[in-house]
FIROKE-971261 format. One record per residue: x, y, z of N, C-alpha, C, O in turn. Coordinates in pm, whole numbers, padded with zeros to 5 digits, always signed. Example, Ala and Ser with C-alpha at 12.3 -4.5 7.8 and 13.67 -1.06 7.14 Angstrom:
2
+01319-00569+00780+01230-00450+00780+01320-00330+00780+01424-00332+00846+01285-00225+00708+01367-00106+00714+01290+00003+00787+01341+00114+00804
This chain:
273
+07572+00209+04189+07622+00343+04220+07637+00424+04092+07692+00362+04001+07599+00557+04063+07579+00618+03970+07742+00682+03905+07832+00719+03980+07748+00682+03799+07945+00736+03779+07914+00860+03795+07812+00924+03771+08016+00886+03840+08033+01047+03857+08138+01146+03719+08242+01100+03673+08093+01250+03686+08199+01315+03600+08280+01404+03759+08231+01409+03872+08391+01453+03719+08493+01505+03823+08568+01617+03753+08637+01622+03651+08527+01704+03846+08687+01891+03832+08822+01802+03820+08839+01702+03889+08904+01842+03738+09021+01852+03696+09085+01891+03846+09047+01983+03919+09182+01802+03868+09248+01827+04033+09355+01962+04043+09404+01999+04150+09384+02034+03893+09436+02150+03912+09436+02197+03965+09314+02207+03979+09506+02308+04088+09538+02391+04125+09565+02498+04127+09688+02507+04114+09506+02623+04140+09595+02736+04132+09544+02796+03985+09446+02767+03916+09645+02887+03966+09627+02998+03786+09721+02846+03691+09801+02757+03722+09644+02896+03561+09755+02863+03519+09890+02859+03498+09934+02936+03583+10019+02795+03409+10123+02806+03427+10172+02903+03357+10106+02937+03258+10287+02969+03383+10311+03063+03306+10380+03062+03190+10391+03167+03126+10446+02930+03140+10483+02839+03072+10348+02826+02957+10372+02815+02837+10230+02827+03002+10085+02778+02905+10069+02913+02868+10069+02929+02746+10052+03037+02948+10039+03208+02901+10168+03212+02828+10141+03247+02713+10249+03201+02835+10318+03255+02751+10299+03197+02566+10300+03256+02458+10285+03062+02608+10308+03026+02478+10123+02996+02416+10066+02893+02381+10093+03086+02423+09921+03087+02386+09935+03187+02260+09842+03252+02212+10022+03188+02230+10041+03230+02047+10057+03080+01987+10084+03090+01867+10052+02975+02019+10057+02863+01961+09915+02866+01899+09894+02798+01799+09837+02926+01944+09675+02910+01884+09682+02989+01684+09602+02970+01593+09810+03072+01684+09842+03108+01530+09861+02937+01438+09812+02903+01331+09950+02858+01533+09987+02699+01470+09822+02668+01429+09782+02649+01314+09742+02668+01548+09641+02621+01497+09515+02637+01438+09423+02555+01434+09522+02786+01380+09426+02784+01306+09511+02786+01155+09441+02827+01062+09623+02754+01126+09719+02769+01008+09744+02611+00969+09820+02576+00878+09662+02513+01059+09689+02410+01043+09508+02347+00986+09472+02253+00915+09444+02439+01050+09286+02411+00995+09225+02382+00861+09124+02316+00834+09334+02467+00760+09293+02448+00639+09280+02302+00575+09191+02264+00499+09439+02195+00643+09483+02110+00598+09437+01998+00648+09495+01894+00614+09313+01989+00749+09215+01924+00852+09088+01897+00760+09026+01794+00737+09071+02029+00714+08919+02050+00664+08870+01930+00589+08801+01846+00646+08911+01914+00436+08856+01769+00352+08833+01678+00518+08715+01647+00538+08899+01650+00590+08850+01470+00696+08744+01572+00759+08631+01524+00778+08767+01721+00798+08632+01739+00886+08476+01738+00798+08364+01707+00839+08512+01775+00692+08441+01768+00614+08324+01608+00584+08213+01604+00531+08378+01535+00622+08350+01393+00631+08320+01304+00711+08302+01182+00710+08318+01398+00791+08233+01400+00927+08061+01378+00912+08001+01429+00817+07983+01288+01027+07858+01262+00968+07745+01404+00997+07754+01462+01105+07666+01442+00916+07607+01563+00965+07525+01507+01041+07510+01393+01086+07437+01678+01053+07318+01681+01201+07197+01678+01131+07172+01703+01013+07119+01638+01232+07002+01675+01212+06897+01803+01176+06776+01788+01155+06967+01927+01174+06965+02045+01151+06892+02132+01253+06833+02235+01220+06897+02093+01357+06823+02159+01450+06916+02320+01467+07028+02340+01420+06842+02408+01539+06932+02468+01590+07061+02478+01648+07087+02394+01735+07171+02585+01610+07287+02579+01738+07303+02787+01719+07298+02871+01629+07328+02779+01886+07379+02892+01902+07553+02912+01971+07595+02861+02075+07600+02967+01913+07761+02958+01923+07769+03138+02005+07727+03236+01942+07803+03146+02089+07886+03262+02214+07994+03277+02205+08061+03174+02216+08077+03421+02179+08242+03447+02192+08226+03406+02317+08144+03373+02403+08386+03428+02282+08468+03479+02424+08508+03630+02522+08421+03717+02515+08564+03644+02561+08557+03789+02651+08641+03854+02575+08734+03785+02533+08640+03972+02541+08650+04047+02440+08684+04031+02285+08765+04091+02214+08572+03903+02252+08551+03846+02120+08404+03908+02079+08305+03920+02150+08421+03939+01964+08288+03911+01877+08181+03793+01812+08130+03690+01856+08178+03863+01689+08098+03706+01612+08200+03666+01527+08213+03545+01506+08300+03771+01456+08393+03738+01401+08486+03625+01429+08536+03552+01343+08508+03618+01585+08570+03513+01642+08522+03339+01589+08600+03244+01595+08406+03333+01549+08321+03208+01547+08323+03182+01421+08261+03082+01384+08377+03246+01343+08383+03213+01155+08373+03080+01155+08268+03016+01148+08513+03027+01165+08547+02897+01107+08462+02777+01167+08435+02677+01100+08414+02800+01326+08325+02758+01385+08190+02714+01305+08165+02604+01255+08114+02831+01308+08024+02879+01232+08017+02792+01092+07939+02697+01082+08076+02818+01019+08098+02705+00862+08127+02603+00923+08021+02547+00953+08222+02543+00962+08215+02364+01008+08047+02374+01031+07988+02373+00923+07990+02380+01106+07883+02346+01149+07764+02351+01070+07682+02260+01066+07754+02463+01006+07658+02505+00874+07678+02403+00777+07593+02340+00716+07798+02395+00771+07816+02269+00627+07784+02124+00671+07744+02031+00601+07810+02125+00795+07727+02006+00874+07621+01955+00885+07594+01842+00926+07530+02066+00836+07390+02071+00837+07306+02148+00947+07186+02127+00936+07336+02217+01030+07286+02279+01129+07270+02416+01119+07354+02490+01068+07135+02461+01181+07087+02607+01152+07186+02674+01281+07176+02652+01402+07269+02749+01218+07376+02831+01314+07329+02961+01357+07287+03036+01269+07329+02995+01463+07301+03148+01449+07442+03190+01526+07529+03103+01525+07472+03312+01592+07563+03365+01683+07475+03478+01759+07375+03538+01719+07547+03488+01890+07457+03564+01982+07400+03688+01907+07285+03717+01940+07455+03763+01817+07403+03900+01773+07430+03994+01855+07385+04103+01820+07503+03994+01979+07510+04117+02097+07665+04199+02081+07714+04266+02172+07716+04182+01976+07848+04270+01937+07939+04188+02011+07934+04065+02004+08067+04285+02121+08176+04207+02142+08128+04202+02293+08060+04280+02360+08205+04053+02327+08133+04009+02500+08249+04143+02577+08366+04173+02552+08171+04185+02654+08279+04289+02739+08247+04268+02893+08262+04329+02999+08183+04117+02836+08185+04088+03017+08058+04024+03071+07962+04028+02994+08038+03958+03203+07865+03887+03226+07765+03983+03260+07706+03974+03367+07733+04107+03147+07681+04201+03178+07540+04144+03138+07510+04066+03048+07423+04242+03282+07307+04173+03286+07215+04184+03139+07125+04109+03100+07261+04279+03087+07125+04321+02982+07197+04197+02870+07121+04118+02814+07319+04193+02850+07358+04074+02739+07298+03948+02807+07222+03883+02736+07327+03892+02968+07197+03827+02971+07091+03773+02951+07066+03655+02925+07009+03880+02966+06887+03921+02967+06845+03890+02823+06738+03838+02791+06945+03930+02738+06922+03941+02565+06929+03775+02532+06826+03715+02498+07053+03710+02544+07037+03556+02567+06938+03484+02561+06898+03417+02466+06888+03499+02680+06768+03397+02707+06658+03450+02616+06583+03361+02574+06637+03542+02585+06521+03592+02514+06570+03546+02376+06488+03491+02302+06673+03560+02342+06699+03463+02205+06662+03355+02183+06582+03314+02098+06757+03268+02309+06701+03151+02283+06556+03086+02276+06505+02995+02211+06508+03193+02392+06332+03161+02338+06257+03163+02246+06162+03093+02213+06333+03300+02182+06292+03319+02065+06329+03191+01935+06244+03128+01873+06459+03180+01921+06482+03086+01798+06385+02923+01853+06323+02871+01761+06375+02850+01995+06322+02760+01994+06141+02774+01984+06090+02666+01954+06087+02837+01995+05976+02870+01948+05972+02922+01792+05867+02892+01735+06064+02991+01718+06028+02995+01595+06095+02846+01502+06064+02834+01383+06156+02775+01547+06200+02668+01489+06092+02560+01549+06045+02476+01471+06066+02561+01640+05965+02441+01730+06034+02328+01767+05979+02224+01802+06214+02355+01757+06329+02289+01801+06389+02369+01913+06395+02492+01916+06458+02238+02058+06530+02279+02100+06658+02323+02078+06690+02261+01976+06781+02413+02119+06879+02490+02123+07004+02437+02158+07034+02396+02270+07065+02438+02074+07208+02329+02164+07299+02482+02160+07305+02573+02077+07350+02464+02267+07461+02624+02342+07611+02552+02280+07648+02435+02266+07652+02637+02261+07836+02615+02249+07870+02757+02255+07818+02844+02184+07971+02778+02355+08034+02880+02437+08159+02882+02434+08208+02783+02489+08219+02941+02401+08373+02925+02420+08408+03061+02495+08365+03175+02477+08498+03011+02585+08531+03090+02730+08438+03178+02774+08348+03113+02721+08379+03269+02824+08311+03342+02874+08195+03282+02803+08088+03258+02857+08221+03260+02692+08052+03284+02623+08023+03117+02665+07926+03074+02602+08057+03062+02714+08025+02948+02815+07928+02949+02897+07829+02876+02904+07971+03061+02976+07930+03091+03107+07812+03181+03079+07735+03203+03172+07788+03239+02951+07685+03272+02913+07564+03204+02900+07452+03225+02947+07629+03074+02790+07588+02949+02777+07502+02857+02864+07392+02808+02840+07598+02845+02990+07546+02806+03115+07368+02909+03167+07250+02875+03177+07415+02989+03179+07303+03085+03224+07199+03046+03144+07101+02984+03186+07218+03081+03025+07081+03052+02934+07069+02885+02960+06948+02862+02952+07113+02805+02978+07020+02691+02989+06947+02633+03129+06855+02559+03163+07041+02710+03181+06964+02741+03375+06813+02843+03398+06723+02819+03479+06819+02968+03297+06691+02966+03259+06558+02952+03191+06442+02978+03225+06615+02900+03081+06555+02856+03002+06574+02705+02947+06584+02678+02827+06577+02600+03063+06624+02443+03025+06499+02387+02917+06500+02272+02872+06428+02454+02895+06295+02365+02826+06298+02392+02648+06260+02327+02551+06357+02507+02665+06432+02536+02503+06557+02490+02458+06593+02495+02341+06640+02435+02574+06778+02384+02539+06819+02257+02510+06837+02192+02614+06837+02205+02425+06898+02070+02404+07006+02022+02445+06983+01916+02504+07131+02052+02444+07227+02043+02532+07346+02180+02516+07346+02284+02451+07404+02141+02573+07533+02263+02612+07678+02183+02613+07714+02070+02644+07736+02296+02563+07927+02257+02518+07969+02368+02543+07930+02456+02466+08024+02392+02609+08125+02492+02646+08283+02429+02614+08315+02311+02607+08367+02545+02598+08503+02555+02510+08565+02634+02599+08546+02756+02596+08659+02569+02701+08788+02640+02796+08673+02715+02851+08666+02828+02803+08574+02684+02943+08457+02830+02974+08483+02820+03159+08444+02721+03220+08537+02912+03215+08532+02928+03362+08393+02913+03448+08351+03010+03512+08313+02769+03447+08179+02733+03466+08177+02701+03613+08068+02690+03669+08309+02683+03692+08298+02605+03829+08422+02722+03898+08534+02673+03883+08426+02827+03951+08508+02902+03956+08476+02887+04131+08367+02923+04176+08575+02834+04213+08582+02826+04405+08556+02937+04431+08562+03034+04357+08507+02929+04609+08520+03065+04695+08679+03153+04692+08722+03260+04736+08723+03061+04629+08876+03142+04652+08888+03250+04551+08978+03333+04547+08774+03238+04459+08776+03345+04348+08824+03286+04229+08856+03168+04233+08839+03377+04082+08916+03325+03931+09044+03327+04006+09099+03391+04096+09070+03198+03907+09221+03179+03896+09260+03205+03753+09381+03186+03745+09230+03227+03684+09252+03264+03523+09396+03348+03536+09465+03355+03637+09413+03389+03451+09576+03433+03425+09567+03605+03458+09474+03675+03417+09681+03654+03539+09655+03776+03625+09641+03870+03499+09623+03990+03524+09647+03835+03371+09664+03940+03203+09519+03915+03182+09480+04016+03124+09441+03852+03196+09283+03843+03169+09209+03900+03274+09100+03957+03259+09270+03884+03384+09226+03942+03504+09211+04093+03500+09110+04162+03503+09302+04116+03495+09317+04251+03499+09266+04322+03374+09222+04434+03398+09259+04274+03212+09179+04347+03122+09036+04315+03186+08964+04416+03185+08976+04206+03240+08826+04228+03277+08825+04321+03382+08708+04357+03372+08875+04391+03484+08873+04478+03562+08876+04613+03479+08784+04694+03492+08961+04631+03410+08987+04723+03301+08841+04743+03203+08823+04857+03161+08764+04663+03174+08707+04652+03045+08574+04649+03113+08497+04745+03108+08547+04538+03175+08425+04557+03223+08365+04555+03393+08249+04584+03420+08452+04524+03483+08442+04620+03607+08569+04611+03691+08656+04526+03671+08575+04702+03784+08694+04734+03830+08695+04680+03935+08809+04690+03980+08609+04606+04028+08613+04477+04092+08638+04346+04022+08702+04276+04099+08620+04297+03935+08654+04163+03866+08518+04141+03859+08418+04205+03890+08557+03964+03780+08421+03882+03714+08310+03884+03853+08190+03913+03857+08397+03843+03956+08296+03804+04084+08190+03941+04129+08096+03935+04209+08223+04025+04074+08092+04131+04139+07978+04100+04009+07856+04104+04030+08032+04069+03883+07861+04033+03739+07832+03914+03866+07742+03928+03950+07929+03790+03860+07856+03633+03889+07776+03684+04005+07683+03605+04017+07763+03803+04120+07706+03796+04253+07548+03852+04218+07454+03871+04295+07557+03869+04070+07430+03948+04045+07306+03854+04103+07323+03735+04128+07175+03924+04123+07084+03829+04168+07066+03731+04097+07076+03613+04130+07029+03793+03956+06991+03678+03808+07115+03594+03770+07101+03538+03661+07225+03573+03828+07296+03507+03804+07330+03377+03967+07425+03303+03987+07245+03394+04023+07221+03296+04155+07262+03172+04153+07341+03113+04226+07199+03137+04062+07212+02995+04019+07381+03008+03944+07469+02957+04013+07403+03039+03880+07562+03002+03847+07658+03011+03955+07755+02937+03936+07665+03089+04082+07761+03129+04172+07718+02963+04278+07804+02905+04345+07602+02926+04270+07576+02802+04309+07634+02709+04244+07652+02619+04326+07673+02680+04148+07696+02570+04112+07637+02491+04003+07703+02428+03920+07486+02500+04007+07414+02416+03977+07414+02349+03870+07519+02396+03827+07379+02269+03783+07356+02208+03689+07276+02168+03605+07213+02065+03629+07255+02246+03470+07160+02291+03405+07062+02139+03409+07109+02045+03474+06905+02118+03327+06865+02034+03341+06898+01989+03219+06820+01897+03193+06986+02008+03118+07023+01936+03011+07163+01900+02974+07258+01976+02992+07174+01765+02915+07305+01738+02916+07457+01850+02851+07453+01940+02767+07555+01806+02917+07634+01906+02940+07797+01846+02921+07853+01764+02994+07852+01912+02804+07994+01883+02809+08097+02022+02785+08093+02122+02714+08177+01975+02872+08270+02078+02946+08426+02037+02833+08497+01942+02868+08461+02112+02712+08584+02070+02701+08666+02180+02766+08628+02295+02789+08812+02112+02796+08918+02171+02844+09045+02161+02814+09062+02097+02711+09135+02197+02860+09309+02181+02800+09341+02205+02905+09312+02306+02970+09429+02080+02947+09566+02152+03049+09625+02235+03078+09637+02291+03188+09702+02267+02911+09770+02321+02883+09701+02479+02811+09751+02538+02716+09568+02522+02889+09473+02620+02868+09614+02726+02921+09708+02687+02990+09598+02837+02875+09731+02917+02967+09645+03045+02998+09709+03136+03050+09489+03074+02973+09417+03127+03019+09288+03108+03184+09270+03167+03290+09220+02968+03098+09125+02929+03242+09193+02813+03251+09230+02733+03165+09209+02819+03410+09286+02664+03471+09194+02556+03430+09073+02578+03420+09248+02436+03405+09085+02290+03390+09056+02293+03509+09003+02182+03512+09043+02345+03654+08971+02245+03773+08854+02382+03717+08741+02337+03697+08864+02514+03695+08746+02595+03652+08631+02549+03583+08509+02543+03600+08792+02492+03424+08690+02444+03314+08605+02359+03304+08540+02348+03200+08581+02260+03438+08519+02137+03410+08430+02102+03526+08445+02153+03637+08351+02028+03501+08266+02049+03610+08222+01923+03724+08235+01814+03668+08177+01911+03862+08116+01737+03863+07972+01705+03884+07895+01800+03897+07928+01590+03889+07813+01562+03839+07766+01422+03783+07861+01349+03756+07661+01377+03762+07644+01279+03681+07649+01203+03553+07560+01216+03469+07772+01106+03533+07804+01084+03360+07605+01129+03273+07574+01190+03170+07539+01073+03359+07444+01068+03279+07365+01233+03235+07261+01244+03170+07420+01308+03273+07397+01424+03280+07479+01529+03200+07433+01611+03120+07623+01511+03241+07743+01578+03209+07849+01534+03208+07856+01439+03286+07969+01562+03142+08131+01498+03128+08209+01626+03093+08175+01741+03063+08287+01584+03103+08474+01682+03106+08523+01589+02991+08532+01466+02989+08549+01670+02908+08645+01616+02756+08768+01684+02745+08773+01791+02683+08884+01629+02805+09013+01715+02762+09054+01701+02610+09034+01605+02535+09109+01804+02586+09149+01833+02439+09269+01850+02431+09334+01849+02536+09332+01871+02312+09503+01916+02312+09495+02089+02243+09410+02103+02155+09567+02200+02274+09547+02291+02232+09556+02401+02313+09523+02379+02429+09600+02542+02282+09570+02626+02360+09436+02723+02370+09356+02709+02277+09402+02817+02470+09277+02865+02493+09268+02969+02368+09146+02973+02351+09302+03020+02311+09269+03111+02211+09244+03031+02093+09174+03064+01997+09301+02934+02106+09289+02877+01911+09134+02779+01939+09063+02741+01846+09109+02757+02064+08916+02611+02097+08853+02683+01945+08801+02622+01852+08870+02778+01952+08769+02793+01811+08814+02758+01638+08743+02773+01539+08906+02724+01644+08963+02688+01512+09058+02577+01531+09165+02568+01471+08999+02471+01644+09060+02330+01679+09011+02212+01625+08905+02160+01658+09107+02158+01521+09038+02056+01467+09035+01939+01571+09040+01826+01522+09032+01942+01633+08995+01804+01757+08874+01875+01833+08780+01804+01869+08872+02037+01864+08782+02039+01932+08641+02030+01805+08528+01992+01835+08671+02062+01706+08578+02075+01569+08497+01926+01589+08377+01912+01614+08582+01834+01574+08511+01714+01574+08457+01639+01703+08404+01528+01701+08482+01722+01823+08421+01640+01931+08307+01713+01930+08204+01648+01947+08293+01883+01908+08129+01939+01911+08065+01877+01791+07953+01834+01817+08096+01863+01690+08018+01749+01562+07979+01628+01665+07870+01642+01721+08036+01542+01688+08009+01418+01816+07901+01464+01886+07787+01424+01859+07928+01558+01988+07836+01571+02078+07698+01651+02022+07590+01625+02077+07705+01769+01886+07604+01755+01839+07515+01674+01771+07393+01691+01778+07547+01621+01731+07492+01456+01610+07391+01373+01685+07302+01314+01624+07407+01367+01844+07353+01277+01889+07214+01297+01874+07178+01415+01871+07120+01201+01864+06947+01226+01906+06927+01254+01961+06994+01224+02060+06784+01371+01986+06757+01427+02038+06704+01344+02185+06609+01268+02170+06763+01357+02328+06708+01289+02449+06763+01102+02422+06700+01004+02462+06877+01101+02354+06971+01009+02413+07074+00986+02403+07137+00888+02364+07113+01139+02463+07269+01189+02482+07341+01069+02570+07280+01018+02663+07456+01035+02538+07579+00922+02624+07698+01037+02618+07708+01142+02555+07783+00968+02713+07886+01083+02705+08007+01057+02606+08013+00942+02563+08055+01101+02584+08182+01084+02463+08266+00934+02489+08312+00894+02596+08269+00873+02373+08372+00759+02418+08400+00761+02238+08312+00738+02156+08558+00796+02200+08589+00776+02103+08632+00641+02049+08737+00591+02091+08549+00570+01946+08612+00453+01902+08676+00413+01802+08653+00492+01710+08753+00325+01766+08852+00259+01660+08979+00403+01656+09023+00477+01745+09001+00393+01518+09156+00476+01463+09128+00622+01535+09191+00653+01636+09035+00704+01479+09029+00851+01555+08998+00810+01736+09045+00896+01811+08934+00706+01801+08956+00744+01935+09126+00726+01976+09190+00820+02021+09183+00598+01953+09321+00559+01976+09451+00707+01929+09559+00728+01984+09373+00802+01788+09435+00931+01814+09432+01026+01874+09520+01109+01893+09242+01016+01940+09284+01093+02034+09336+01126+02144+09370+01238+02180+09346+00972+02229+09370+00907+02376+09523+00942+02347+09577+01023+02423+09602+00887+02238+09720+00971+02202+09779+01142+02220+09880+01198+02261+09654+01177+02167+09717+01325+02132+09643+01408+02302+09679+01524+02323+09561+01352+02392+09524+01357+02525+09545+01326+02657+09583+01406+02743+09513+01179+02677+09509+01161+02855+09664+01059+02808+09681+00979+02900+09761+01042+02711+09906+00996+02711+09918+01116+02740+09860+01024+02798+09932+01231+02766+10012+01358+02703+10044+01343+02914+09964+01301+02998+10205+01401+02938+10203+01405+03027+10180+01565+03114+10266+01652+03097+10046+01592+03213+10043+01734+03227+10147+01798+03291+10223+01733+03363+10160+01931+03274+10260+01999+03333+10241+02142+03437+10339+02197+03487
């Protein structure tokens, strides 16, 4: 029988207890500096491509610290180039996939996606149309599995995406035609990891995570809140992990010796709330 990866049994928006205290993401990028030397020592990549996606009303600026971990890693970084995400608007789209075609044809390497929140779901898209340029995909807190019941995201995100980029919500971009395949479900043809936080106080985890086949895709909970995934030294070193691997014999995350036993610590001990 094949293992299955599994949605987070969450319920509902997040807590309001997790929104409120999502200024904790200041702790953690103030704590990044003092991480760096061990991330640093981390094994590099192979240098293939990576393309890194904000978040919803993030830029490229957002991806700095991102961006350098990974470069110093050894990997050709780019960032989307499309200014600030203001939403799953079609022509940013549209621009996406044509990137990615573009960089895997001028490199003659496939594309590994990393998305953090929205730019996830960007993420997602581009490897649903373009799976033959993509190497794998990581999304960061990204609303990828969102029910008929609609977002549950926090009614303060809600309402700036109504505000910002339509006055129906996310669900009138996802109903677009070219976005078919995401309102389905589906599952890109390349391997796929979903990290998340409980204690996200923006996208709930049953959103963030997805189900499916270990051999395909997994759900990696993290410790941290949704604004700081980009300057998380735990999430820093699980996209190093999941990028590093060879090309076409991706396994899914299993941390071993001293750093897994810290992370199973600083994770699935933690009791959710």
């Amino acid at each position: 029988m094949q293992d299955m990866a599994t949605r987070h049994p969450h319920t509902g928006a997040p807590s309001r207890l997790h929104s409120l205290i999502e200024w904790r993401a200041l702790a953690e990028m103030a704590v990044l500096p003092f991480t760096w030397p061990a991330l640093a020592q981390l094994p590099r990549g192979d240098g293939h491509p990576v393309l890194l996606l904000p978040g919803f009303m993030a830029d490229e600026g957002s991806l700095f610290a991102l961006k350098a971990f990974l470069a110093g890693r050894g990997y050709a970084v780019e960032t989307w180039g499309l200014g600030r995400n203001i939403g799953f608007q079609r022509r940013h789209a549209q621009a996406l996939e044509q990137k990615i075609r573009h960089l895997h044809h001028g490199t003659g390497r496939r594309v590994s996606l990393v998305g953090w929140s929205l730019g996830g779901v960007f993420a997602l898209y581009g490897a649903l149309q373009a799976p033959e340029c993509v190497r794998q995909l990581v999304t960061l807190g990204s609303p990828v599995n969102v029910g008929p019941e609609g977002s549950q995201a926090s009614p303060l995100v809600k309402a700036l995406y109504r505000m910002v980029a339509h006055p129906l919500g996310a669900e009138v971009h996802v109903m677009q035609p070219r976005a078919k395949q995401l309102r389905e479900h589906l599952l890109p043809a390349v391997p796929m990891s979903c990290l998340y936080s409980i204690s996200d106080g923006v996208v709930p985890p049953q959103e963030a995570t997805v189900d499916g086949p270990q051999q395909q895709c997994e759900n990696i909970r993290v410790a941290g809140s949704h604004t700081g995934l980009g300057f998380n030294a735990m999430v820093m070193c699980i996209v190093a992990d999941r990028l590093a691997q060879p090309e076409g014999d991706w396994k899914p995350f299993n941390p071993a010796g001293l750093p897994g036993a810290l992370y199973r610590l600083m994770t699935h001990a933690a009791v959710p709330l």
